[in-house]
Jmol script that loads the backbone (N, CA, C; Angstrom):
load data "model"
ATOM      1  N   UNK A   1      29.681 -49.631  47.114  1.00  0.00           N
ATOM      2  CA  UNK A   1      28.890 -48.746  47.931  1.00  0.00           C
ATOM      3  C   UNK A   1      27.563 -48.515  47.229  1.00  0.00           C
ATOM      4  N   UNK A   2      26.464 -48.827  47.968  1.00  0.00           N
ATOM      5  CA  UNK A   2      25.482 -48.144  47.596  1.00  0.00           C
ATOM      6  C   UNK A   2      24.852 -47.193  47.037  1.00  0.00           C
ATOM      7  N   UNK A   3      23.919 -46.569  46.294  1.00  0.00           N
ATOM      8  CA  UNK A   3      23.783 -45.271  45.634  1.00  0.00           C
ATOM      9  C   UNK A   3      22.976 -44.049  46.745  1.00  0.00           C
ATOM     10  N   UNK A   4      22.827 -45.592  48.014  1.00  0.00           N
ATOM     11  CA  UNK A   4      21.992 -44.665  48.656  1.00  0.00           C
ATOM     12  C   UNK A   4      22.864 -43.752  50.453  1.00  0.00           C
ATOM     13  N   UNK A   5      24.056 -44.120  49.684  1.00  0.00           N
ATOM     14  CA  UNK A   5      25.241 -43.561  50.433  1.00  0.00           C
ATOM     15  C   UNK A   5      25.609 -42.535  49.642  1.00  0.00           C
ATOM     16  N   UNK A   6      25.410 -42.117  48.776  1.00  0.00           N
ATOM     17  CA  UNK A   6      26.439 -40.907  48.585  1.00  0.00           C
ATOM     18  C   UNK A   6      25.839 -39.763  48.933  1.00  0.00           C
ATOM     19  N   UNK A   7      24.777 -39.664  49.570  1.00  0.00           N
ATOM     20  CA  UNK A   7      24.397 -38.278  50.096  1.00  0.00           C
ATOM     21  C   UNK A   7      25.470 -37.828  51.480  1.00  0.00           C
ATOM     22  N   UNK A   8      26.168 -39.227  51.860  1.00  0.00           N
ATOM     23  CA  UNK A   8      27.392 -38.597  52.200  1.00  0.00           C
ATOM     24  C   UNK A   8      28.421 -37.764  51.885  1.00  0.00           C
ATOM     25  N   UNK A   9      28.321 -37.769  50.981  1.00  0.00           N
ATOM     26  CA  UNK A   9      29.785 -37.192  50.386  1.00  0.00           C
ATOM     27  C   UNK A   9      29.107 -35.873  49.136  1.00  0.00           C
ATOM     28  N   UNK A  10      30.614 -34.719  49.238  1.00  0.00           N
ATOM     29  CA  UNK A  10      29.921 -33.340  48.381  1.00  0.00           C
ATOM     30  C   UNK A  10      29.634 -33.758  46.806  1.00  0.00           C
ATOM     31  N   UNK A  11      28.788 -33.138  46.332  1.00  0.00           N
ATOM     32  CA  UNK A  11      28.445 -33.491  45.180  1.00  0.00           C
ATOM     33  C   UNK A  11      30.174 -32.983  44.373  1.00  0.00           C
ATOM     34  N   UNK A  12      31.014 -32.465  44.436  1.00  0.00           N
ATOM     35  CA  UNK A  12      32.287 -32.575  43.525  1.00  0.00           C
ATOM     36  C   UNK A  12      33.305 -33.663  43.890  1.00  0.00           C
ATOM     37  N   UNK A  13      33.215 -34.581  45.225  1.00  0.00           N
ATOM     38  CA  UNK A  13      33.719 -36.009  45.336  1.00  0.00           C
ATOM     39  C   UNK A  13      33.043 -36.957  44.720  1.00  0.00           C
ATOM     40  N   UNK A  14      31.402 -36.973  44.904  1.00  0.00           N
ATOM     41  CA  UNK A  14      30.527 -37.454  44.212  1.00  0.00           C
ATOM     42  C   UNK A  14      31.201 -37.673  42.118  1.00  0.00           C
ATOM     43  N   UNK A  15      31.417 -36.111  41.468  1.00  0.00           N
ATOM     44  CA  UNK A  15      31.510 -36.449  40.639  1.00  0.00           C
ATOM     45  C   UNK A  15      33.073 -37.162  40.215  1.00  0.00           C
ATOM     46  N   UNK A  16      33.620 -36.612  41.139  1.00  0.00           N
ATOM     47  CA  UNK A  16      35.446 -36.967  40.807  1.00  0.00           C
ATOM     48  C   UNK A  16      35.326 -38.624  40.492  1.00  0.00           C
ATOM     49  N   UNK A  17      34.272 -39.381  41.378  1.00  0.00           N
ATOM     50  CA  UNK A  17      34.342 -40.998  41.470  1.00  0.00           C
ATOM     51  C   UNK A  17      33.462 -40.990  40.297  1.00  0.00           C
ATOM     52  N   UNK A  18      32.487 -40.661  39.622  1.00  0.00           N
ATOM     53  CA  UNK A  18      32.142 -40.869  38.790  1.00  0.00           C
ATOM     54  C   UNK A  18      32.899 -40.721  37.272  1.00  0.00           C
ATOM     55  N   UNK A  19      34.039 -39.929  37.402  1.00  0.00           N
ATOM     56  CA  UNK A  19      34.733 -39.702  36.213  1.00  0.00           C
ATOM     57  C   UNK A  19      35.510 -40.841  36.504  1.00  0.00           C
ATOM     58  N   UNK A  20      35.883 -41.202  37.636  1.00  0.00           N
ATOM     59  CA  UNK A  20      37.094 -42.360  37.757  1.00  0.00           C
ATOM     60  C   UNK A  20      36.581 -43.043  37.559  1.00  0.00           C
ATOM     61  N   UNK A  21      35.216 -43.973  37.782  1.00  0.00           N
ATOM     62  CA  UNK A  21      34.678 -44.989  37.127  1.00  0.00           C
ATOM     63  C   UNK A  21      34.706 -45.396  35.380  1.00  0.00           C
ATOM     64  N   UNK A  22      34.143 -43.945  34.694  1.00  0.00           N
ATOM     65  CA  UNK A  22      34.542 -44.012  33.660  1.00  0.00           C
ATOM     66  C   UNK A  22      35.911 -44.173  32.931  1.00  0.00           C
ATOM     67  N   UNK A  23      36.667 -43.529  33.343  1.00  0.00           N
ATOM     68  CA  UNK A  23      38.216 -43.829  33.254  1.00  0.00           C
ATOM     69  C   UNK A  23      38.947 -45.427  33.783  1.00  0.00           C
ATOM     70  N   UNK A  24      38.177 -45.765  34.795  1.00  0.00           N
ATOM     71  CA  UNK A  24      38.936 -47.125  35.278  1.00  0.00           C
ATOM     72  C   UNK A  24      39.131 -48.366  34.623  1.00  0.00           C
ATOM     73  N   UNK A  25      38.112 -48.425  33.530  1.00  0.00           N
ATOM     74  CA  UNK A  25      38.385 -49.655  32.385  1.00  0.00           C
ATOM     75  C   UNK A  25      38.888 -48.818  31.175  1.00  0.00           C
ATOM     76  N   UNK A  26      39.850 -50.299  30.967  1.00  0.00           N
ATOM     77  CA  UNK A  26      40.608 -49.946  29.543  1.00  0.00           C
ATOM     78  C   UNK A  26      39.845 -49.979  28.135  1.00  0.00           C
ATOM     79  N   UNK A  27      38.914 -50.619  28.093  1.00  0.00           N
ATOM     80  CA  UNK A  27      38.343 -50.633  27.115  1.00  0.00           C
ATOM     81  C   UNK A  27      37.542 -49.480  27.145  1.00  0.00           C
ATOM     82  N   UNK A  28      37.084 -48.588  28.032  1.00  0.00           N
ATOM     83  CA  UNK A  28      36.028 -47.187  27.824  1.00  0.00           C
ATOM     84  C   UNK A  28      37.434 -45.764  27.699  1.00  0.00           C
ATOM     85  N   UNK A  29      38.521 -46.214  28.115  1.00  0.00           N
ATOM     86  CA  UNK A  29      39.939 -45.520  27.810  1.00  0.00           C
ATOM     87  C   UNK A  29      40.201 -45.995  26.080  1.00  0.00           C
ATOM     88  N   UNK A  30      40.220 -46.837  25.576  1.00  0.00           N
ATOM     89  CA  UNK A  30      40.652 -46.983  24.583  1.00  0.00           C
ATOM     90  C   UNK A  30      39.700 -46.514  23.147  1.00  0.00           C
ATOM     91  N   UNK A  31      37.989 -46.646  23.936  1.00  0.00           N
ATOM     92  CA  UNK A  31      37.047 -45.854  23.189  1.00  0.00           C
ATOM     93  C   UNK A  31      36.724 -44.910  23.371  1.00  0.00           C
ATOM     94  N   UNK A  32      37.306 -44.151  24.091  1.00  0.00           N
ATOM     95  CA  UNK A  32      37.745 -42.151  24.042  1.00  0.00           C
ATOM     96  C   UNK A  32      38.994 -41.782  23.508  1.00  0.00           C
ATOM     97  N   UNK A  33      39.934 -42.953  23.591  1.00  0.00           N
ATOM     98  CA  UNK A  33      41.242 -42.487  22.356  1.00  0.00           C
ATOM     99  C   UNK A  33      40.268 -42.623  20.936  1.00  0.00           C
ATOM    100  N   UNK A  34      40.033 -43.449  20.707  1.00  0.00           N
ATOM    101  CA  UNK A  34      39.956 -44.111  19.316  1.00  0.00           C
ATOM    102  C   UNK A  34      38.742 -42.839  18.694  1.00  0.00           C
ATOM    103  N   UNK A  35      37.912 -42.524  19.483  1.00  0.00           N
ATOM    104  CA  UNK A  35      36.705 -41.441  19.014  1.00  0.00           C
ATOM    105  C   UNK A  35      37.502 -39.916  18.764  1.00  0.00           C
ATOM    106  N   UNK A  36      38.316 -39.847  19.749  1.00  0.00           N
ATOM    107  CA  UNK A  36      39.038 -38.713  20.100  1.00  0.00           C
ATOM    108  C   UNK A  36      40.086 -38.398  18.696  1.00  0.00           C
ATOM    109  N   UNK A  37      40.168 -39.788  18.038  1.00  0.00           N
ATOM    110  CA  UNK A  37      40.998 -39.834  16.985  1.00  0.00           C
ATOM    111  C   UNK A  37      39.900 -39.320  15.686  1.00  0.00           C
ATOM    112  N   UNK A  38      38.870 -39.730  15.793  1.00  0.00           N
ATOM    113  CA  UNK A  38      38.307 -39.603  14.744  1.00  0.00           C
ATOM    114  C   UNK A  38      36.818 -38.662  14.226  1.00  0.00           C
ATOM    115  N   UNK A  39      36.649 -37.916  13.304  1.00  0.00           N
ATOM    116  CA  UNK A  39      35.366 -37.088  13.036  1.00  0.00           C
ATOM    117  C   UNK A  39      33.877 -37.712  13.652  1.00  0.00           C
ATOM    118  N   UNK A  40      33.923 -39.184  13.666  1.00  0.00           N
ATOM    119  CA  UNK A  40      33.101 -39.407  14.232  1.00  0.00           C
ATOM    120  C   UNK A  40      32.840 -41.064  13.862  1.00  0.00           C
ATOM    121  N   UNK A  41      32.343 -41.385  14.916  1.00  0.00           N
ATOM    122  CA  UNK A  41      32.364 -42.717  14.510  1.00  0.00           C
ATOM    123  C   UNK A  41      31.200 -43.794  15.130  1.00  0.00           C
ATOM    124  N   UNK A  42      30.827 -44.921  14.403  1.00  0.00           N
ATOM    125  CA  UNK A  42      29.246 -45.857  14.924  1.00  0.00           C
ATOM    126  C   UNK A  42      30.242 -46.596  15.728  1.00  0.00           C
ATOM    127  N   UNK A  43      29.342 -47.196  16.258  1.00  0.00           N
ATOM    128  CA  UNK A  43      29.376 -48.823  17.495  1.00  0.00           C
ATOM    129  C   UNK A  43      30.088 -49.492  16.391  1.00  0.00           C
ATOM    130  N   UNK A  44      30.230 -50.042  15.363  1.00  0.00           N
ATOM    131  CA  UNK A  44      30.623 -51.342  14.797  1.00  0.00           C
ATOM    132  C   UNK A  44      31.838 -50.606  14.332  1.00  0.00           C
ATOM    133  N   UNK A  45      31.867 -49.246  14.115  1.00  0.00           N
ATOM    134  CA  UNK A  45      33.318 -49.145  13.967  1.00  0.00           C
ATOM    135  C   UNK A  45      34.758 -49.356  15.199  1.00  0.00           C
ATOM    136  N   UNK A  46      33.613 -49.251  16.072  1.00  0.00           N
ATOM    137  CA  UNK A  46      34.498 -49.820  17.648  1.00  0.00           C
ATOM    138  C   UNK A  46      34.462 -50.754  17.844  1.00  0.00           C
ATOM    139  N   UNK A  47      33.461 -51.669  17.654  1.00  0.00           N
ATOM    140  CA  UNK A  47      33.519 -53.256  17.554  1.00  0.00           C
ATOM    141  C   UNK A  47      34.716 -53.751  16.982  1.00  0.00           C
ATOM    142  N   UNK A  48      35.255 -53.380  15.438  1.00  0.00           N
ATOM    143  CA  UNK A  48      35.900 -53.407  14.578  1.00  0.00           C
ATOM    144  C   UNK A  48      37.751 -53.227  15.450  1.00  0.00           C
ATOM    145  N   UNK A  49      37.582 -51.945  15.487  1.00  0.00           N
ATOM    146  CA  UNK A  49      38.952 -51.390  15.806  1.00  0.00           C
ATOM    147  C   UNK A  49      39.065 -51.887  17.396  1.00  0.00           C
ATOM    148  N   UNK A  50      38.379 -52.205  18.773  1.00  0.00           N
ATOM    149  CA  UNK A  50      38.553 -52.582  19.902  1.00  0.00           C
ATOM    150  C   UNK A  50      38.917 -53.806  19.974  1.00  0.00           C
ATOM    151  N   UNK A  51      37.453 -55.009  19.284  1.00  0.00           N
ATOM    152  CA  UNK A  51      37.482 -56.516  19.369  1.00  0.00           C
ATOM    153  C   UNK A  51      36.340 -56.243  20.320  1.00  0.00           C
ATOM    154  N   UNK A  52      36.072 -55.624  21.092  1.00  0.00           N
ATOM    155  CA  UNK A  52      34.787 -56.552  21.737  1.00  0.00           C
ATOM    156  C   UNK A  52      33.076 -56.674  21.272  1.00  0.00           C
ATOM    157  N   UNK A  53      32.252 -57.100  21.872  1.00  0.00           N
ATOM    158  CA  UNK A  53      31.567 -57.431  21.116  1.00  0.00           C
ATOM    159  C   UNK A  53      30.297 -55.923  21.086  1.00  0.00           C
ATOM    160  N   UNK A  54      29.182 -56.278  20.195  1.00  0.00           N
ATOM    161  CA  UNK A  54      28.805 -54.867  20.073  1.00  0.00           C
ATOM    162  C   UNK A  54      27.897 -54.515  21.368  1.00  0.00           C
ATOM    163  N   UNK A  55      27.557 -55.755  22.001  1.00  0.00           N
ATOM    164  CA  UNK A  55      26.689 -55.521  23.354  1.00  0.00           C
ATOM    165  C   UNK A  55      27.710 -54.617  24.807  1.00  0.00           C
ATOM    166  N   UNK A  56      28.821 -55.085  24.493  1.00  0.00           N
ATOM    167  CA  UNK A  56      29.645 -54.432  25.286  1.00  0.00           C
ATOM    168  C   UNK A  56      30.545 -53.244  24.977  1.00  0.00           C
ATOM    169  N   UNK A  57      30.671 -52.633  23.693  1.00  0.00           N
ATOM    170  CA  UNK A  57      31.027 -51.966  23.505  1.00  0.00           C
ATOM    171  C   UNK A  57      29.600 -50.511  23.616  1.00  0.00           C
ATOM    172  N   UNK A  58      28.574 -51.221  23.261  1.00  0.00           N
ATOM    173  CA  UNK A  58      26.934 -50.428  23.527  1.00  0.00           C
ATOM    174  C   UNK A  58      27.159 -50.095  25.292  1.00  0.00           C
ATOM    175  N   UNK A  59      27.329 -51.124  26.170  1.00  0.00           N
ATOM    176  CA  UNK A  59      27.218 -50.619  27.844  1.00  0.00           C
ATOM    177  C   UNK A  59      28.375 -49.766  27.769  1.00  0.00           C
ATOM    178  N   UNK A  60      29.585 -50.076  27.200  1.00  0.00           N
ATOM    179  CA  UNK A  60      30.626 -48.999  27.719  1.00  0.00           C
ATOM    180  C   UNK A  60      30.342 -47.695  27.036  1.00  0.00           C
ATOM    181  N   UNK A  61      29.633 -47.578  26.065  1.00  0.00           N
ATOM    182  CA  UNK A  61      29.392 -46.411  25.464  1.00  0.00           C
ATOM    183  C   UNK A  61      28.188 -45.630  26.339  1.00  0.00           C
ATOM    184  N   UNK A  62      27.330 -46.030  26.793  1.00  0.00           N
ATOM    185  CA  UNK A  62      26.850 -46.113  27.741  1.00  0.00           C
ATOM    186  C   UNK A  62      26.831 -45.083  29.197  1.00  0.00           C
ATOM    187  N   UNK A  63      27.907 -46.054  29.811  1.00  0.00           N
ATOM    188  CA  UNK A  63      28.727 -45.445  30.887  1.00  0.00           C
ATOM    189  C   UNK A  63      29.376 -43.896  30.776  1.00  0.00           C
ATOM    190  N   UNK A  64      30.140 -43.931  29.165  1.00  0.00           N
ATOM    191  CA  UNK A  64      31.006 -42.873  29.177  1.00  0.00           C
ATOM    192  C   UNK A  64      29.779 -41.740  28.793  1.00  0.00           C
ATOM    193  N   UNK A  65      28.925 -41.816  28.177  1.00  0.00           N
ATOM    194  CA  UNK A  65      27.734 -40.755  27.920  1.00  0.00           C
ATOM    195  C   UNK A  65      26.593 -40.878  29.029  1.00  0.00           C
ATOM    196  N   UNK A  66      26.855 -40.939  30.214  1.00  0.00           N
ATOM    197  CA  UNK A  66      25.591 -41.022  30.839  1.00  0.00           C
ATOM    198  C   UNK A  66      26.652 -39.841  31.445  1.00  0.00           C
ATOM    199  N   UNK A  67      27.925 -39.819  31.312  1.00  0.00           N
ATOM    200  CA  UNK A  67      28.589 -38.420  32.087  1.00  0.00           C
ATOM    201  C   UNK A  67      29.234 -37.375  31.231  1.00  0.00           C
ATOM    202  N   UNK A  68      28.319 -37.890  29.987  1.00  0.00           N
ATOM    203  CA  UNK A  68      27.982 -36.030  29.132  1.00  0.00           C
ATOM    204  C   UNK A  68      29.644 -36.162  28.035  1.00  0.00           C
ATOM    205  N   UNK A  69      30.049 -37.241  28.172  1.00  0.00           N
ATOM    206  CA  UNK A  69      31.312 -36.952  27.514  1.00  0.00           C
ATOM    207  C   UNK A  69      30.878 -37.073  25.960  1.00  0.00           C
ATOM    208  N   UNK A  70      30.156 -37.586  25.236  1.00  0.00           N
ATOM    209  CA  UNK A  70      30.211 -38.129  24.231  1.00  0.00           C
ATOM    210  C   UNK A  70      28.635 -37.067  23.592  1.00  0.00           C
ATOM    211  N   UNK A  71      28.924 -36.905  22.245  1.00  0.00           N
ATOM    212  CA  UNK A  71      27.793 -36.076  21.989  1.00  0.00           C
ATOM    213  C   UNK A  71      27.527 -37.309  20.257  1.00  0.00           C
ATOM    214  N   UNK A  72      26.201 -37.429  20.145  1.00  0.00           N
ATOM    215  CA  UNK A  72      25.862 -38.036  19.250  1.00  0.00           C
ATOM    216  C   UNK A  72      25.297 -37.424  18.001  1.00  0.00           C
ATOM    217  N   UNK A  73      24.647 -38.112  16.958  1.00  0.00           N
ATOM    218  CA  UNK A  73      24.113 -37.474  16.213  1.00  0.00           C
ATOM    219  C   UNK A  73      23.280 -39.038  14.879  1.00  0.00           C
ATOM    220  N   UNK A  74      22.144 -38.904  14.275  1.00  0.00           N
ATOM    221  CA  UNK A  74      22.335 -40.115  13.980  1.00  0.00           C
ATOM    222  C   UNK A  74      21.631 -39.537  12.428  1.00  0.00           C
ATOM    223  N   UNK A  75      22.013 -41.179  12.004  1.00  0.00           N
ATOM    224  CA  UNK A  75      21.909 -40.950  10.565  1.00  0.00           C
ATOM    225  C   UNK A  75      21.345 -42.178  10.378  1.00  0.00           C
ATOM    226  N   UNK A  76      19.811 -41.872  10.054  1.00  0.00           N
ATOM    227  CA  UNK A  76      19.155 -43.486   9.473  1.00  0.00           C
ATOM    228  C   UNK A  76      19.283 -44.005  11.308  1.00  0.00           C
ATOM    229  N   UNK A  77      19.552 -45.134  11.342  1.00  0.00           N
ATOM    230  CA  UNK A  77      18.956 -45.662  12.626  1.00  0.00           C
ATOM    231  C   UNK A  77      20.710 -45.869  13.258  1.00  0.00           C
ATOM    232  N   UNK A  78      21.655 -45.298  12.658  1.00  0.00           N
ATOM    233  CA  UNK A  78      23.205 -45.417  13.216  1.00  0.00           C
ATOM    234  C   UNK A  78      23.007 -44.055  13.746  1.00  0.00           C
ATOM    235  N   UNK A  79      24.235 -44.239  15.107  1.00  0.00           N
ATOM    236  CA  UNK A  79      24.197 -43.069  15.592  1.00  0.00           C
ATOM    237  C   UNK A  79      25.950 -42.944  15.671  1.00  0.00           C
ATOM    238  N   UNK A  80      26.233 -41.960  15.265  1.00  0.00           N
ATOM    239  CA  UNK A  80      27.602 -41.353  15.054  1.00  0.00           C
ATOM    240  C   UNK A  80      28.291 -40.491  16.273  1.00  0.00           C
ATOM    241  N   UNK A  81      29.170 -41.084  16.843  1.00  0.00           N
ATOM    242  CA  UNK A  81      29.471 -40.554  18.371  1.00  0.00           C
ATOM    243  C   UNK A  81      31.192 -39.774  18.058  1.00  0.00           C
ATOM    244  N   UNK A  82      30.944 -38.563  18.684  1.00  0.00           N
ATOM    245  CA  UNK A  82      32.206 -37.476  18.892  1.00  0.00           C
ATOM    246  C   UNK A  82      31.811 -36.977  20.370  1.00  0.00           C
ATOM    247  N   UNK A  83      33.601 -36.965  21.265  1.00  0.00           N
ATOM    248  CA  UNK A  83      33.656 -36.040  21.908  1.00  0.00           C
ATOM    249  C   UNK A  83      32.868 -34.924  22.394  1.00  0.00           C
ATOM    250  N   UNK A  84      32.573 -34.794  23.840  1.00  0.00           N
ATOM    251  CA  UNK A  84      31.581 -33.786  24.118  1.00  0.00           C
ATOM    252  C   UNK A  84      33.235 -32.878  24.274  1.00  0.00           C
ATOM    253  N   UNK A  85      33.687 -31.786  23.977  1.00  0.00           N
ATOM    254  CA  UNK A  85      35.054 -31.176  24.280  1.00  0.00           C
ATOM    255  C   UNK A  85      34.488 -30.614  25.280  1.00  0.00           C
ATOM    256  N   UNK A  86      33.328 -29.657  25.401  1.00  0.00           N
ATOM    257  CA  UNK A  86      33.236 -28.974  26.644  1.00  0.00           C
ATOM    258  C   UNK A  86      33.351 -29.638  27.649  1.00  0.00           C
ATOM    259  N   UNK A  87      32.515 -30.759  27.918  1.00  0.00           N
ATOM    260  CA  UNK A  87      32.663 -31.669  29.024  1.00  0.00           C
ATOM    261  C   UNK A  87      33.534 -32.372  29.495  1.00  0.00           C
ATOM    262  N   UNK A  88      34.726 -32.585  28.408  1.00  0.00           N
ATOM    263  CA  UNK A  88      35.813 -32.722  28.839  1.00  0.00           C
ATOM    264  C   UNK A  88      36.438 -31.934  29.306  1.00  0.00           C
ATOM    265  N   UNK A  89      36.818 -30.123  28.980  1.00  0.00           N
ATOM    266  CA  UNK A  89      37.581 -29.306  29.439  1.00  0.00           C
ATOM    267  C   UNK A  89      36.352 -29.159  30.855  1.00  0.00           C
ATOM    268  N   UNK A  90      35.379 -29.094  31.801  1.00  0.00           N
ATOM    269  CA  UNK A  90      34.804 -29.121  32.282  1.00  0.00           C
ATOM    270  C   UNK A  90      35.551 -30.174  33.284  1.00  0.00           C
ATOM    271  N   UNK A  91      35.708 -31.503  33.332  1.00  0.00           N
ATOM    272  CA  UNK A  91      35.826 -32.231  33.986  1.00  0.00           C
ATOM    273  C   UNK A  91      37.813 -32.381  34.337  1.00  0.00           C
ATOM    274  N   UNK A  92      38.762 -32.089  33.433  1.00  0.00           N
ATOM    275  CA  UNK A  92      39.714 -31.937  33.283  1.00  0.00           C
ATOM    276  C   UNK A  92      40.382 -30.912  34.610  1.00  0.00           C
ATOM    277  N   UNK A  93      39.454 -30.258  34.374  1.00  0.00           N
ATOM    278  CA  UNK A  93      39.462 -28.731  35.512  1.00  0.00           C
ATOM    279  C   UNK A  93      38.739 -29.306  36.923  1.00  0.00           C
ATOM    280  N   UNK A  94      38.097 -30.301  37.307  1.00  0.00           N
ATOM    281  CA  UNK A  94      37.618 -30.756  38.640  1.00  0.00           C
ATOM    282  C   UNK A  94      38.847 -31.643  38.290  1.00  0.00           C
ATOM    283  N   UNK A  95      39.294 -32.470  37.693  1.00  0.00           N
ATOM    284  CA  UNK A  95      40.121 -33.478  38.391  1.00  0.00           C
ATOM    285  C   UNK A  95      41.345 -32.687  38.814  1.00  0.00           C
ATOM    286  N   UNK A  96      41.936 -31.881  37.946  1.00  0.00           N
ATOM    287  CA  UNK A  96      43.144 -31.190  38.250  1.00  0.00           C
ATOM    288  C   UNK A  96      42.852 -30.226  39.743  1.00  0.00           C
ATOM    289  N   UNK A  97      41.869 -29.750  39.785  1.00  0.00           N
ATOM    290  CA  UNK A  97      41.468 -29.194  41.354  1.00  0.00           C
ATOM    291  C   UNK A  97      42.159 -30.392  42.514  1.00  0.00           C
ATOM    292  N   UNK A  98      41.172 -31.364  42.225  1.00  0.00           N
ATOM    293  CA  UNK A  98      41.063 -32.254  43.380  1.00  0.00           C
ATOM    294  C   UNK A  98      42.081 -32.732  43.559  1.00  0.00           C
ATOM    295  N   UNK A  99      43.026 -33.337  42.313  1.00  0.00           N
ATOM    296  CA  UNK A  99      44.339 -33.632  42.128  1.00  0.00           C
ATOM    297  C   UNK A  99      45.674 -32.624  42.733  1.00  0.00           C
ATOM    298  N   UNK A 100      45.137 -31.377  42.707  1.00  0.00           N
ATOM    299  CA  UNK A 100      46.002 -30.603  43.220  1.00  0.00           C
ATOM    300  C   UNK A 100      46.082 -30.382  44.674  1.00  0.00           C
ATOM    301  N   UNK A 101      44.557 -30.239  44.836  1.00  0.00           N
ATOM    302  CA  UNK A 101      44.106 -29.721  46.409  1.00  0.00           C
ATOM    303  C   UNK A 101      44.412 -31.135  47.376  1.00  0.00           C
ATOM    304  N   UNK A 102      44.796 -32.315  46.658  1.00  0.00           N
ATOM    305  CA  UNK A 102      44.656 -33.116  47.430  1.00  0.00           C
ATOM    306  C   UNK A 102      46.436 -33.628  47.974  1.00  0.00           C
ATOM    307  N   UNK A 103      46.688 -33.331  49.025  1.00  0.00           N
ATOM    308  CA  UNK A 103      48.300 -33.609  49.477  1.00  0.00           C
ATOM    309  C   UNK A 103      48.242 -34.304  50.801  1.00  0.00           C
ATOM    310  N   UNK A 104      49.401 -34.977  50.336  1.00  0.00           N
ATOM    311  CA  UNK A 104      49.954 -35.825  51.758  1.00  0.00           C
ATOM    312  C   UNK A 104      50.189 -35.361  52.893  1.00  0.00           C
ATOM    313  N   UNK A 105      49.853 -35.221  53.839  1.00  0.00           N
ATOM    314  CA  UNK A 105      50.755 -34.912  55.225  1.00  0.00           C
ATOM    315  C   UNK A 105      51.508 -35.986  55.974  1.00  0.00           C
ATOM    316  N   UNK A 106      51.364 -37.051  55.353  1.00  0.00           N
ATOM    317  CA  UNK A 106      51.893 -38.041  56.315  1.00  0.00           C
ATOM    318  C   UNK A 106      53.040 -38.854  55.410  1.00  0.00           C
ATOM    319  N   UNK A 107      54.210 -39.550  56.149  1.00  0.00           N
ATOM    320  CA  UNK A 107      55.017 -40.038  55.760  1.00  0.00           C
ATOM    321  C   UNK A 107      56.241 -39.021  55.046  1.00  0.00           C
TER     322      UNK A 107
END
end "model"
wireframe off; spacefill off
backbone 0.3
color backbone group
């Protein structure tokens, strides 16, 4: 879908698909465990511990911080990435809404 479709839809469906995007690959799931595990950590330490390469581990890092999850900090020209927690307890609380509010009537 287009970007120039979503003025269809409320800006809290709007974001629900945007968290599911982030969530829908395993590799941007496996680099929010692996950060989530640790004080903080560069790109090549995910290169390292994932396998993929650093151009793609850079877009998926990317993706997951363009929706506030990831808070940085840098040292020399490395930048050291931890957990945004607020933005997670923030977003945790819309999915569990939508997740809740959302029920079957049929079948």
């Amino acid at each position: 879908m287009g970007a120039s479709k979503l003025f269809m839809f409320d800006q809290r469906i709007n974001e629900v698909a945007r968290i599911a995007k982030v969530l829908a690959h395993p590799a941007r799931i496996s680099i929010l465990k692996y950060i989530s595990e640790q004080d903080g950590c560069i790109c090549n330490d995910l290169v390292d511990e994932i396998g993929l390469s650093q151009a793609t581990i850079s877009q998926h890092l990317t993706v997951i911080g363009n929706e506030g999850l990831l808070k940085g900090t840098f040292t020399g020209k490395k930048k050291s990435y931890c957990l945004n927690i607020e933005r997670f307890e923030e977003l945790q609380m819309l999915l569990n809404s939508f997740l809740n509010k959302t029920k079957s009537n049929c079948c």
